[in-house]
Every structure is written in C-alpha cells, then in structure tokens.
C-alpha positions as CSV (number, residue, x, y, z in Angstrom):
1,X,46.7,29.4,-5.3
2,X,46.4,26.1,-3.9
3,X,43.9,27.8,-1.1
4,X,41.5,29.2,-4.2
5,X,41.6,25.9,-5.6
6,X,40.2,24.2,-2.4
7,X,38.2,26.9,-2.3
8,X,37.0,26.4,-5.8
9,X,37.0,22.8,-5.0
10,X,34.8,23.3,-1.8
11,X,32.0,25.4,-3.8
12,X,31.9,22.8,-6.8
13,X,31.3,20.4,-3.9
14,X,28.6,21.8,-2.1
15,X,27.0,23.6,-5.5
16,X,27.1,19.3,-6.8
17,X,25.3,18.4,-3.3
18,X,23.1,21.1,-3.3
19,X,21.9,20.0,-7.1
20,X,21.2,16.3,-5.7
21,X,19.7,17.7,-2.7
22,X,17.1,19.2,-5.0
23,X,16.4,16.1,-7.2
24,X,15.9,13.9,-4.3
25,X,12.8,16.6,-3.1
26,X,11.2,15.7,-5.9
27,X,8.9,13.0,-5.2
28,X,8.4,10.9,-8.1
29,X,12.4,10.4,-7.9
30,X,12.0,9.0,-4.3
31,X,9.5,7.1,-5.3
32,X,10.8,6.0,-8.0
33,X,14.2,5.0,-5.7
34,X,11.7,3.0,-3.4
35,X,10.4,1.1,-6.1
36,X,13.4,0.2,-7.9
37,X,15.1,-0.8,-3.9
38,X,11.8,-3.0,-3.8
39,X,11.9,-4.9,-7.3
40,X,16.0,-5.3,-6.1
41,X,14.8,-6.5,-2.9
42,X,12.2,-9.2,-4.3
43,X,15.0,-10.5,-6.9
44,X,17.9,-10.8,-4.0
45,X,15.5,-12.5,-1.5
46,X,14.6,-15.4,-4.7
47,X,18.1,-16.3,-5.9
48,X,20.0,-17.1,-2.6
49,X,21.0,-16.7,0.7
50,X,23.4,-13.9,0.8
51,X,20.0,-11.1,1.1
52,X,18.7,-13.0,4.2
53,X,21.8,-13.6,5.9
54,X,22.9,-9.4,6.1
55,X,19.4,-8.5,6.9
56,X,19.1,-11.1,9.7
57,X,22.9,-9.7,10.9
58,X,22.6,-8.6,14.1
59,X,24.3,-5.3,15.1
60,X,24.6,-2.8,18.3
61,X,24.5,-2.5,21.5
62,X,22.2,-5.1,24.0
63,X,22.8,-3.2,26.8
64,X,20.9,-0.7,25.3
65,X,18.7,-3.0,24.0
66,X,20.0,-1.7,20.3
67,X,21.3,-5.4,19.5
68,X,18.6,-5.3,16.2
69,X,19.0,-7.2,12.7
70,X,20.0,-5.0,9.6
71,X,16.3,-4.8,8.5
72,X,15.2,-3.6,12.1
73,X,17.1,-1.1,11.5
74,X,16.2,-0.1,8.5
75,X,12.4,-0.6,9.4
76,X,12.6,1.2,12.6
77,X,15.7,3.3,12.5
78,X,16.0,4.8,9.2
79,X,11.9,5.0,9.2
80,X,12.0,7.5,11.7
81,X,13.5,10.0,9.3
82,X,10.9,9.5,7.2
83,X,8.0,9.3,9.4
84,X,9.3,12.3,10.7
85,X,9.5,14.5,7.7
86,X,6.0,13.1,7.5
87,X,4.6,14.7,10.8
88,X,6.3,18.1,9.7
89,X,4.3,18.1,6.6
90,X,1.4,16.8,8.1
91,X,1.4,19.2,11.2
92,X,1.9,21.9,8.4
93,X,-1.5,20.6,6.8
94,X,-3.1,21.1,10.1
95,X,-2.0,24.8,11.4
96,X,-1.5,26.8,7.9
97,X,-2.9,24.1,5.1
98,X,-6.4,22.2,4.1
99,X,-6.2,20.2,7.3
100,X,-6.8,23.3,9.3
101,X,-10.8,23.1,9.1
102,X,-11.4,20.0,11.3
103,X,-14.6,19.7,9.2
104,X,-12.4,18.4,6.5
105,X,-9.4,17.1,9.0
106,X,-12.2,14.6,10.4
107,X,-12.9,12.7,6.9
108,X,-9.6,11.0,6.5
109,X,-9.4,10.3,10.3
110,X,-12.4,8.6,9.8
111,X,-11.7,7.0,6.6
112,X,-8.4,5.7,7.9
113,X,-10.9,3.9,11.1
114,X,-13.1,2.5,8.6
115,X,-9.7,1.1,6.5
116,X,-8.9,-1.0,9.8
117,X,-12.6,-2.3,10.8
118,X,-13.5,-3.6,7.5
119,X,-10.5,-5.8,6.6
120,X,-10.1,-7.0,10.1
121,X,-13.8,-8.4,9.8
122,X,-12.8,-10.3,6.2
123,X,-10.0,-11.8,7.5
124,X,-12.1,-13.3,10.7
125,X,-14.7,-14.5,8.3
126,X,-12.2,-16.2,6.0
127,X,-10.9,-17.6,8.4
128,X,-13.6,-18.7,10.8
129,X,-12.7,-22.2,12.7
130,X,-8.8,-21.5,11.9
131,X,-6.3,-19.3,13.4
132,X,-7.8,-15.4,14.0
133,X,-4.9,-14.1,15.8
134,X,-3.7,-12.7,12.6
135,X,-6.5,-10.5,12.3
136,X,-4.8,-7.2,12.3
137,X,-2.2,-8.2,9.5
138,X,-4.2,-6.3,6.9
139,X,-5.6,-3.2,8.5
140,X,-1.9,-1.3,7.8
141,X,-1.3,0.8,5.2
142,X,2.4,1.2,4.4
143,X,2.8,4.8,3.8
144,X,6.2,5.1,2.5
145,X,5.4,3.0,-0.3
146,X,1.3,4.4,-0.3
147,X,2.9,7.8,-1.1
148,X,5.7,7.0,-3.6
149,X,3.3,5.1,-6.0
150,X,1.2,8.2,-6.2
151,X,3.9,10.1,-6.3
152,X,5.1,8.2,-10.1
153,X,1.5,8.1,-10.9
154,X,0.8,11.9,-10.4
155,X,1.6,15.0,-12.0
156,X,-1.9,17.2,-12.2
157,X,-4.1,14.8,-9.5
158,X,-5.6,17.3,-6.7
159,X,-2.5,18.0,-4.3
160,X,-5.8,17.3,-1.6
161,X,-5.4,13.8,-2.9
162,X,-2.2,13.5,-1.0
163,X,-3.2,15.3,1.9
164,X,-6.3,13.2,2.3
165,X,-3.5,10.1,1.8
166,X,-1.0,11.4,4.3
167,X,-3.1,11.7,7.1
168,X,-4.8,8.5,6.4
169,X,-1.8,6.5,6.6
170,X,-0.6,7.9,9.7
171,X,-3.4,7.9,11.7
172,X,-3.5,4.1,10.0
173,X,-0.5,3.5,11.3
174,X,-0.7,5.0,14.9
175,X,-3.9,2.5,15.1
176,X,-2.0,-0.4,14.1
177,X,0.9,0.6,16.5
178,X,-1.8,0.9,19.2
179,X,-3.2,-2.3,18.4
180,X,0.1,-4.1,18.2
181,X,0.8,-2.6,21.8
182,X,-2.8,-3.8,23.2
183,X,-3.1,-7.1,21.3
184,X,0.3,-8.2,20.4
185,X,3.3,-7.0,22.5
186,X,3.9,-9.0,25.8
187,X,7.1,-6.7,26.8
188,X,5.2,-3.3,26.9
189,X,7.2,-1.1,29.5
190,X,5.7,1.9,30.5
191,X,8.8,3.0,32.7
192,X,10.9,3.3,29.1
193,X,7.9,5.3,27.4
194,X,7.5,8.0,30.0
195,X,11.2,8.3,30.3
196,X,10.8,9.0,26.4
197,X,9.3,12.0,27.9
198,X,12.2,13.5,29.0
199,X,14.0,14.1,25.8
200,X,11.1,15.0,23.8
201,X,10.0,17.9,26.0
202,X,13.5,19.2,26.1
203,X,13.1,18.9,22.2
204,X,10.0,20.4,22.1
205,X,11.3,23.0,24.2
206,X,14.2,24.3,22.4
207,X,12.4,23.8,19.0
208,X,9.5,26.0,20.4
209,X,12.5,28.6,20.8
210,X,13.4,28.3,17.5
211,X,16.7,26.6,18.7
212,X,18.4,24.6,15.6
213,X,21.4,24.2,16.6
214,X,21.5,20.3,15.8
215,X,24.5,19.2,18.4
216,X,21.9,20.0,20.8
217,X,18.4,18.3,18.8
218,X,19.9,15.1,17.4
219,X,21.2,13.8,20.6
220,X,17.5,14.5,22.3
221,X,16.0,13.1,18.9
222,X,17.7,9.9,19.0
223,X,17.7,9.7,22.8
224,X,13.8,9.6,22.2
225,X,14.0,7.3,19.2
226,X,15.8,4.9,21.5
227,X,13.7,4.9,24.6
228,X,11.0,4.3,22.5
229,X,12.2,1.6,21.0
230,X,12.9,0.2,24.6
231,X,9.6,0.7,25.5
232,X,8.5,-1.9,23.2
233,X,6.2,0.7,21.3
234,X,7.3,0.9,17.0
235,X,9.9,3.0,17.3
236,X,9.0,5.5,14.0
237,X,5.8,6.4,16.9
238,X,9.0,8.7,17.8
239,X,9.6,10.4,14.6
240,X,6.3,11.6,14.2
241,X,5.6,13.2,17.5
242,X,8.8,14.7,16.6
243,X,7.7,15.7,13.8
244,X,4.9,17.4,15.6
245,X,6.6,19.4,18.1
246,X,8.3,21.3,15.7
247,X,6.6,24.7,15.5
248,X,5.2,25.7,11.7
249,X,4.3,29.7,11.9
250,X,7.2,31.8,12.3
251,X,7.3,33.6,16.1
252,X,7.6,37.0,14.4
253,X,4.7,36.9,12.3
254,X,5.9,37.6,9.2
255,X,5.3,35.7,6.1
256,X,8.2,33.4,4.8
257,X,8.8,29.4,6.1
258,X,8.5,28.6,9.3
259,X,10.9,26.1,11.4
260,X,8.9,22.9,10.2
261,X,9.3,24.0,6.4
262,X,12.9,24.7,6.9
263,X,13.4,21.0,8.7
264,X,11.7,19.7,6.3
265,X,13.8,20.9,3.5
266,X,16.8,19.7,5.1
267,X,16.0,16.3,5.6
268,X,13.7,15.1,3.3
269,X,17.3,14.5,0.8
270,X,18.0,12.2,3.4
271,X,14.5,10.5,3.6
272,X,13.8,9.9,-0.1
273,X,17.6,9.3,-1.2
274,X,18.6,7.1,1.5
275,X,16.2,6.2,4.8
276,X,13.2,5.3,2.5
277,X,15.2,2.9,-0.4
278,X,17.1,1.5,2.2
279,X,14.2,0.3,4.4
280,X,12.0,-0.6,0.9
281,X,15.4,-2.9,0.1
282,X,15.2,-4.9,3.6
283,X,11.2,-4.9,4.2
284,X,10.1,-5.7,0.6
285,X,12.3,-8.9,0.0
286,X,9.9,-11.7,0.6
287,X,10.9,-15.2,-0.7
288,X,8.3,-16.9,-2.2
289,X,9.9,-20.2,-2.0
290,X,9.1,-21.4,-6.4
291,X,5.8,-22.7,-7.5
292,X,5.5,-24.9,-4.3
293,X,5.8,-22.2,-2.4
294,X,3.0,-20.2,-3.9
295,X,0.6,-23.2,-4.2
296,X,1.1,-24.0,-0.5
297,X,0.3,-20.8,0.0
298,X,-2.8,-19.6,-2.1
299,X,-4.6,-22.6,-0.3
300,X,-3.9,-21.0,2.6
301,X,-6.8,-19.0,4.3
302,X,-4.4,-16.9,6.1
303,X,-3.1,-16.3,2.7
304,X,-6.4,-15.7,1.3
305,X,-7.2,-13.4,4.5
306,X,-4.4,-11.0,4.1
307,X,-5.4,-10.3,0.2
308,X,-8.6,-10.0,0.6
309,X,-8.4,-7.5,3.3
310,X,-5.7,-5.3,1.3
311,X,-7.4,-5.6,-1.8
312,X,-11.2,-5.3,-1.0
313,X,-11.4,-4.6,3.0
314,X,-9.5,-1.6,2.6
315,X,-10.9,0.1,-0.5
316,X,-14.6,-1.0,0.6
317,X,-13.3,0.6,4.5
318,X,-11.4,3.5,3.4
319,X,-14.5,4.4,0.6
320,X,-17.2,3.5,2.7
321,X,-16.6,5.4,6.1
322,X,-15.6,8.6,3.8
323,X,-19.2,8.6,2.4
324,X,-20.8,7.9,5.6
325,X,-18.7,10.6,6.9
326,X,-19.3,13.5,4.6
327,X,-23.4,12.2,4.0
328,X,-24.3,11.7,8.1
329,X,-21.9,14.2,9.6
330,X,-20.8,17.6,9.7
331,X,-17.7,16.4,7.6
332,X,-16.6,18.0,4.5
333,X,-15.0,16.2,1.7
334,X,-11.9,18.6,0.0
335,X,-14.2,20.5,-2.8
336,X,-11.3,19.7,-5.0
337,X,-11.5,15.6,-4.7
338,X,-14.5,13.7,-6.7
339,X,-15.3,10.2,-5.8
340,X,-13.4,8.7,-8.6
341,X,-10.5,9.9,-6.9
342,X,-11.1,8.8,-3.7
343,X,-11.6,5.5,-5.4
344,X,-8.3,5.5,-6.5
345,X,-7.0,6.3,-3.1
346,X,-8.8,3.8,-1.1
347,X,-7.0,1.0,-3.6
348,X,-3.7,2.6,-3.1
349,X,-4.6,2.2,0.7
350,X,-4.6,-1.5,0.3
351,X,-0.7,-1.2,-0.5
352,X,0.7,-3.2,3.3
353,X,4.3,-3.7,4.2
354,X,6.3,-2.8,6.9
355,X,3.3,-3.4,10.1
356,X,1.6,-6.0,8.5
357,X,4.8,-8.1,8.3
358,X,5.2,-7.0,11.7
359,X,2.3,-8.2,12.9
360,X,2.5,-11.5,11.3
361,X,5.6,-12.1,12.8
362,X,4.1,-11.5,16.2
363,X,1.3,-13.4,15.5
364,X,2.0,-16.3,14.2
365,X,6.1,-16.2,14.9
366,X,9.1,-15.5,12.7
367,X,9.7,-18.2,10.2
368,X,6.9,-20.7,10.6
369,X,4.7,-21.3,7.5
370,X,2.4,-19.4,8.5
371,X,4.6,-16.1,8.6
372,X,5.9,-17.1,5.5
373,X,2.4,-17.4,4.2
374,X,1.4,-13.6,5.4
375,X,4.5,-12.3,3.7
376,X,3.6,-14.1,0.3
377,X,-0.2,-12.6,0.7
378,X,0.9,-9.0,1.7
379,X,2.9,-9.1,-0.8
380,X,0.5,-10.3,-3.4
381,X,-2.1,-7.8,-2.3
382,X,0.3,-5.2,-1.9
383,X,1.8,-5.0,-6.0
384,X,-2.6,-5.7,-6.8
385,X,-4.1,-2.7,-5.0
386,X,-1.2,-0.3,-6.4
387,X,-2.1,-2.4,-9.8
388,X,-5.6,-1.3,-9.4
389,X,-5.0,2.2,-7.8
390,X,-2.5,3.0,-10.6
391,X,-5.4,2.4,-13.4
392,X,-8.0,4.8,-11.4
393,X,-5.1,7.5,-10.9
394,X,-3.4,7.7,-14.1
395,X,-7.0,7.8,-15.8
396,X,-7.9,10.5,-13.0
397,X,-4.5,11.9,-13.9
398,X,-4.8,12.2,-18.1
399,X,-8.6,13.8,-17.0
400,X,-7.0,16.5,-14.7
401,X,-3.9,16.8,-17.2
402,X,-6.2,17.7,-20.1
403,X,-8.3,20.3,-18.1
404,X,-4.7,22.1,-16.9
405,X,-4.1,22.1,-21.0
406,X,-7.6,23.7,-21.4
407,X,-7.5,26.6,-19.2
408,X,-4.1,27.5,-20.1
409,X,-5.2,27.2,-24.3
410,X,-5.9,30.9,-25.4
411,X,-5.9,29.9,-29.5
412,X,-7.5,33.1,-30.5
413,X,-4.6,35.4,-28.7
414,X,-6.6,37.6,-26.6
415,X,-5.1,36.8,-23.5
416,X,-8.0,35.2,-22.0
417,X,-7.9,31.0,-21.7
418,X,-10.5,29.8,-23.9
419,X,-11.9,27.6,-21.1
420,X,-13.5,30.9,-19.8
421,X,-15.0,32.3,-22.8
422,X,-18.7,31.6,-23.8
C-alpha cells in the first residue's frame, strides 16, 4: 500500500511538473515573468541597499576565474540557457523554416548591421568635443526582453515578425560581442577561446550522433560555457553556438521533431521560468538616484546619446537598411510582413539592456557618473521604444486579429468563410 501511494504520489508529482512545464512554453507567460522580475528589480534598486549589496556578492571559484558577482551570473551564466534555446530555434528557422531562403535570411542580417551603424553615428554627433568612447552603448538590442514584450503584445501578428526579430537580435548581439572584444576588452585570450574548442566539438560530435545522454552533454556544455568565459569573450557567445551544433532534421528521414525541437522543449521551462526572470531581476535594477539624479543626468550628453540612439538610431537603422535591402538587392522581405510591422519591430529593437550596460561599464568604468548616467539613459530609452513599439504592434495586432475573425465568419452556414465569397 504504502509503495502505490508513492507511486501515486510520484505520478501527481511529475503530472503537476509536467503542467508547469507547459505554461512556462508559453511565451507571453515568460514574458510576462521578465517583466514583472524587471518592474521588482527597478523598485528594489530605489528603496535601499539590500538589492545592490547581493547582486554585487561575489561567489565561486577564482582559480577558475568563476569568482563573479550575483548579477554576472545571472547575466552571463543563466543567459546561456536562454541564448541557447535561442540558437536551437533560430538554427531551426534556417534548415527546415522561413530562414532557409537566404534571399529572405539576408534582410534581417542586414537590418540588424544597419541597427548598429546608425545609433553609433547619433551618439558621436551628440556628443562631439566630449567623451566618444561610449559610442557602442546603444547599438545592442537586448533580446530576452526584445522578445518577451512582443511576446505580451502578440497573439495574431505574422509569426515572420518574430523570426525577422530573433535573428536580428542575435546577429545584434554577436556584433556587439565582437565589438566589445575589438574595441573594449584589454584581457582578450585567445589560448582560453581555442581551448573552448575542445569541448564544443566533442559536443557537436555526440549531438551529431544523436547522443542525449546529458551526464555526458552538460559537463562539455558548461566546460565550453566556462572557457569562454575565461577567454574574456561574453560568455552567452557559448550558448548559441551550442545552440547551433545541435542537429534539427532527424538522421532517419522521417517526419516527426528532430534533436533541436526536442532540446528545445526540454529547456525552454528552464529559460522562461527561471534563467530569463532571474537575469531581468539583477540586469534591469538601475538606481536613478531621486530627482537630482535624473536632472544630472538628462543634461548629460552621454545621457542624451544613449536615448537617442535606442529610440531613433535604431528604428531609423533597423527600418532603413531593411528597405535598402529588399529595394537595391536580391533580398526578399517575408510576403507575410508589411512595413507597418517592421515599423513596429525596428522600435522594439531600440529596447537595450544587458550589452549596453556592459559596455558602459567598460567604457566609462563601473560606478562613476558617467556609468551611472548610461544606466539611467538605457533605461529611459529602453521602457520608450517598447512604449512606442507596443502602440504600432497592438494596432498591427487588433488589424491581424480582426482579419483571423473574418475568414473564419461563415454567417450564411454554407461552410465556406465569408471572406472568400464574392
């Protein structure tokens, strides 16, 4: 008796997990998670010093140059997770989804070029005769919290609309991580990156054997994670490649998900209900220091810099390349899209966290003014662009909502939507 009740026990457990397991794939309740971790975040980092004080609490190992703050690991550490559910999907979209044409691949790639260029050239001009070396602080776009605002905003927006987003904000943030290694990182080892190597090929290798067994791929997974890290490199880099070398069509041919769908269902639960919430808490809390602070800081042209580029670089970047692309090159915009909606998505673009506070520490130093000033004018351009994306979108949103309701009307019963009749 006592064995069937465990056993009872055992199946309400897992049947419970299971259930959550399935909410949390939903993405407007990650998003939503993020968002609520990020309004907590703000609150705690305004009323004292107890948020501060755990995320600047330095844990693990220096000898394996793991001795990071709480909020380095969330930002680099639990990032990986997501960042790596985020190549699966993405190198899904390129072998077996839209991405596969690189007609239409080449559009975002672009787009995501022209999001850097055009912000990096505002911030120079604002801030002409000061200090430039903050240049790159708003050519990021944060794509954790890019995707969960569209994520609460959409429920019938063009699931190209995400797509086109996705790859944008990781080719984005490849960029930045490339020019933070070129322009900002004095400590760059090369001997720690190419011993990176090592695991991920014998992870790429057993995942191209459809080995799972995960005793054998988390240990080479957060081997490369950590060498990475070493390297001096942002350490998600390691999550999406990955992410990548997980095979998507299944060796046998048949129909059915692959090995990347089937990572990706395991561990996006862990991605939206913990990794992502948990880095939005410890990246998003910026203190704003009262009315002084502000003040101080909206005179400031680095200030001024950082939200102009997010909110009018990026969109003016992101728009502009994308119609240069699809009117002077071989490049196809998704038939699916309008240019309303890329709008929409080139304001969401301007949404900057995690490597733009990055790189504003390296430029300008941890805790000087100035830093302090880039994380008030991220922040500020950050909650205006999803403002001003969240206007386009949920308009975009009712439009596409009400032409769903159309085609699926049949009023006079004959089985054909009315859409579709003369």
């Amino acid at each position: 008796m006592a064995n069937s009740k465990f056993r009872l026990l055992g199946r309400g457990s897992w049947g419970e997990t299971s259930r959550i397991a399935d909410i949390l794939r939903r993405e407007t309740i990650g998003g939503a998670l993020l968002i609520i971790a990020a309004v907590a975040a703000v609150i705690a980092a305004n009323v004292g010093d107890g948020y501060a004080t755990l995320r600047d609490t330095v844990i693990g190992p220096s000898s394996l140059h793991l001795d990071l703050t709480v909020g380095a690991w969330a930002a680099d550490g639990l990032l990986a997770i997501f960042f790596f559910v985020a190549g699966l999907e993405l190198k899904r979209e390129f072998v077996a989804g839209d991405l596969r044409d690189p007609r239409r691949a080449a559009i975002p790639v672009l787009a995501a070029v022209g999001g850097m260029i055009v912000p990096a050239l505002l911030f120079l001009a604002i801030n002409a005769g000061g200090s430039l070396r903050g240049w790159a602080i708003p050519t990021a776009t944060d794509i954790a919290f890019a995707l969960a605002i569209l994520a609460v905003i959409s429920s019938h927006l063009p699931t190209a609309l995400r797509t086109f987003l996705l790859t944008l904000a990781i080719v984005d943030d490849l960029l930045a991580i490339t020019i933070i290694a070129l322009f900002y990182s004095d400590d760059l080892d090369v001997l720690w990156l190419l011993a990176a190597l090592v695991p991920l090929g014998l992870f790429t290798l057993l995942v191209q054997r459809r080995i799972r067994s995960w005793w054998l791929l988390l240990p080479l997974a957060a081997a490369t994670w950590g060498l990475v890290h070493a390297s001096g490199v942002h350490a998600t880099v390691a999550g999406v490649l990955l992410g990548f070398a997980v095979p998507v069509l299944r060796r046998d041919g048949n129909e059915g998900p692959g090995l990347a769908e089937q990572f990706e269902h395991l561990v996006r639960p862990v991605s939206a209900g913990v990794a992502v919430p948990v880095f939005a808490f410890f990246s998003a809390g910026v203190a704003i220091g009262g009315l002084d602070g502000l003040r101080s800081a909206a005179s400031d042209p680095i200030t001024i810099g950082v939200v102009v580029g997010l909110c009018l670089g990026k969109p003016i970047g992101v728009l502009g390349a994308t119609w240069l692309a699809s009117r002077f090159t071989r490049a196809d915009l998704d038939e699916s899209l309008e240019w309303i909606d890329v709008t929409g998505l080139s304001l969401l673009a301007g949404i900057g966290f995690t490597v733009s506070l990055l790189i504003g520490e390296l430029a300008y130093g941890a805790g000087s003014v100035a830093d302090e000033h880039v994380k008030i004018g991220v922040l500020a351009g950050s909650i205006l662009s999803a403002l001003l994306a969240a206007v386009v979108l949920r308009t975009r949103n009712r439009h596409y909502r009400l032409i769903a309701e159309a085609e699926q009307r049949d009023d006079d019963g004959d089985g054909i939507p009315d859409v579709y009749q003369d």
